[in-house]
C-alpha positions in Angstrom: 20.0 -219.6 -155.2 22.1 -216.6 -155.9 21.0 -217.3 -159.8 17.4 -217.0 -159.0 17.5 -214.1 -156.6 19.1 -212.2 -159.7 16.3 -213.4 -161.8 13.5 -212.7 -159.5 15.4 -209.1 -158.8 15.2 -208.5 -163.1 12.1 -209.6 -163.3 10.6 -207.6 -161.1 12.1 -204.4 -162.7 11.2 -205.2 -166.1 7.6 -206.0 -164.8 8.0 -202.6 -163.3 9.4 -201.2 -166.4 6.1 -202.5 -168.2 3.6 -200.7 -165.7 5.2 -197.7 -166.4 4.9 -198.1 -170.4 1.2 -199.6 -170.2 0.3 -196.7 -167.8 2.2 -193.5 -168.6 2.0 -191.0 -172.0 5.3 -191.7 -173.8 6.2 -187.7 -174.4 5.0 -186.3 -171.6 5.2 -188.5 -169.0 1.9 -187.8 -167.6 -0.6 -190.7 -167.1 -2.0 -192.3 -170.2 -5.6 -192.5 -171.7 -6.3 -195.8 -170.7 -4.8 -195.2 -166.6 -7.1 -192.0 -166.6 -10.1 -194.3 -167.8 -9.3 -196.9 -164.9 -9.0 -193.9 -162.4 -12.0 -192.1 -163.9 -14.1 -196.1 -163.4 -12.9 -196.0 -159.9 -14.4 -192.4 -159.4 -17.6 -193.1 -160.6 -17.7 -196.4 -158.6 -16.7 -193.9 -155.0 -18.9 -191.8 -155.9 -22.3 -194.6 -156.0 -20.5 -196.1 -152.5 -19.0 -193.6 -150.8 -20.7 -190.4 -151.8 -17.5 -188.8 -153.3 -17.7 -186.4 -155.6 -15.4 -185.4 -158.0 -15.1 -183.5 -161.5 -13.6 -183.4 -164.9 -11.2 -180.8 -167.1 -11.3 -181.2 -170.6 -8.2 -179.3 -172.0 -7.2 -178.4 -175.6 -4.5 -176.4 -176.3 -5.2 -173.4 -178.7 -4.3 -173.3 -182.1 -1.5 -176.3 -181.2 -1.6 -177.4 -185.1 -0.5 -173.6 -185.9 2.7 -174.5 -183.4 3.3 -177.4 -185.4 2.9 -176.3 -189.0 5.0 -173.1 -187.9 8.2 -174.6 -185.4 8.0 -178.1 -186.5 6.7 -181.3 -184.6 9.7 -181.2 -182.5 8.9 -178.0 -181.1 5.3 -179.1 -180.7 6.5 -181.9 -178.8 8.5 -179.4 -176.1 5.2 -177.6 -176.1 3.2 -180.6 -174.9 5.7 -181.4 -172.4 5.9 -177.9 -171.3 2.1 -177.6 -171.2 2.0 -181.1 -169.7 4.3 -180.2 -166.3 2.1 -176.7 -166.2 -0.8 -178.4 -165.7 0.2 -181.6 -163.3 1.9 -178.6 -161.0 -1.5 -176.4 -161.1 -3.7 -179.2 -160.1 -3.9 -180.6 -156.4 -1.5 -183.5 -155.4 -4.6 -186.0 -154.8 -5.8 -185.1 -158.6 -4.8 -186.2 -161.9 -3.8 -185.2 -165.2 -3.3 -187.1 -168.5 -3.3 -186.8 -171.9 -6.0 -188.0 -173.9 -4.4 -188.1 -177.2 -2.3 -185.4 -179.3 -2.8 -181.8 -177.5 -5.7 -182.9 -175.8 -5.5 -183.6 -171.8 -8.0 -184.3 -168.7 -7.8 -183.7 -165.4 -9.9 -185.9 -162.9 -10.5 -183.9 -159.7 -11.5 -185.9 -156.4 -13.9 -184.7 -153.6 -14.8 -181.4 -154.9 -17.8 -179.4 -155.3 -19.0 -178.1 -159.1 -17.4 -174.7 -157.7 -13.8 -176.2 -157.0 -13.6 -177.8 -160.6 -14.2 -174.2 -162.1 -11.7 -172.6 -159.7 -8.8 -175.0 -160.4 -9.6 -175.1 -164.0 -9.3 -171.6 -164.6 -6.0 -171.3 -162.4 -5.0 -173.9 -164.4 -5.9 -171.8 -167.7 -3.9 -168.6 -166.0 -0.8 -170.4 -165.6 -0.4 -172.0 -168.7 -1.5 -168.9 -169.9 1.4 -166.7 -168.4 3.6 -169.9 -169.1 7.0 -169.0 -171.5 8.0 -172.0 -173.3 11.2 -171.5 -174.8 12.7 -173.9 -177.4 16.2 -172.4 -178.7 16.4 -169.0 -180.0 12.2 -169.4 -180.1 9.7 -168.4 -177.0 6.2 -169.5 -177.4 3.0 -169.1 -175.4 0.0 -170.9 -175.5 -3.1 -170.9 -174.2 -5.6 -173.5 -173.1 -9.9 -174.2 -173.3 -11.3 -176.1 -171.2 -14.6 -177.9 -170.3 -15.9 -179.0 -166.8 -18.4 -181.3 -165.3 -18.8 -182.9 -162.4 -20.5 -186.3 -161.0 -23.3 -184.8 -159.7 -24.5 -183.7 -162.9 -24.5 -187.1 -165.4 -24.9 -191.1 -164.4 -22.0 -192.6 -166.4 -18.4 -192.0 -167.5 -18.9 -191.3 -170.8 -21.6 -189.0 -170.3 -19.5 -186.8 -168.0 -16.7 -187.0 -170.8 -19.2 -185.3 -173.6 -20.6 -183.1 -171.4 -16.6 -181.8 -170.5 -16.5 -182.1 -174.0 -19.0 -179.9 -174.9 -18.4 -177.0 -172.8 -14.8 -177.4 -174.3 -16.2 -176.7 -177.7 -18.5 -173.7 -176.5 -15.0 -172.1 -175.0 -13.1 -172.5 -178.3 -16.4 -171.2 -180.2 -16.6 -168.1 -177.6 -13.1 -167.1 -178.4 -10.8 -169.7 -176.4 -8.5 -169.5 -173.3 -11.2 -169.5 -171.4 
């Protein structure tokens, strides 16, 4: 009995070991593309129920291949990981933020109007902004674009993705960190 307690009792932390892995960004620690997709289904699925609206950030960091080519990956890591906690503490505690893939990130916001996505997204964009990342001898600062939409402007998932998407682009084209 005492045999499969201890079994059970392993088990149930390496299954929990595995959530974490399947769910959460490796370098960062933030939620991973495929948990913000589940989240991001659910949202869209509240919102046809229940009413609930709720937005998208999409965030790019400026220029992050310049940090890379210029410090090294391994300083480009500490700058995702910096930018990474800068932007899960500047976003509400019922919100989330993951990363998307390389030095792209996306913040879902829950039960919001098109006027509180804006608001957070460009506190967001002022903290990382005034954010001193400091790797060694070496202190970097970044800044961030970002694109917003919300559910009451598109029907599906994806559709609020390009649209997030595309106001990204127009605020690296207009000059970024905006």
């Amino acid at each position: 009995a005492l045999e499969r307690k201890v079994l059970r009792n392993k088990t149930k932390e390496l299954m929990e070991e595995l959530t974490i892995q399947a769910t959460t960004d490796q370098l960062t620690g933030l939620i991973n593309r495929r948990s913000l997709m589940k989240i991001l289904d659910n949202s869209l699925q509240k919102f046809h129920s229940e009413g609930s609206d709720f937005g998208l950030i999409g965030i790019d960091i400026d220029f992050f291949k310049k940090v890379n080519d210029t410090y090294g990956h391994s300083v480009g890591d500490t700058v995702l990981v910096e930018a990474a906690g800068c932007l899960k503490n500047n976003i509400r505690t019922e919100d989330f933020v993951g990363r998307m893939g390389g030095e792209e990130f996306l913040a879902i916001i829950t039960n919001c109007t098109v006027e509180d996505v804006t608001s957070i997204a460009d506190r967001v964009r002022k903290e990382v902004e005034n954010l001193l990342i400091k790797v060694d001898d070496i202190e970097i600062n970044i800044t961030i674009s970002g694109g917003t939409s919300h559910s009451s402007e598109k029907g599906s998932v994806d559709e609020l993705i390009n649209l997030a998407d595309e106001r990204l682009y127009i605020a690296k084209e207009n000059g970024r960190n905006q």
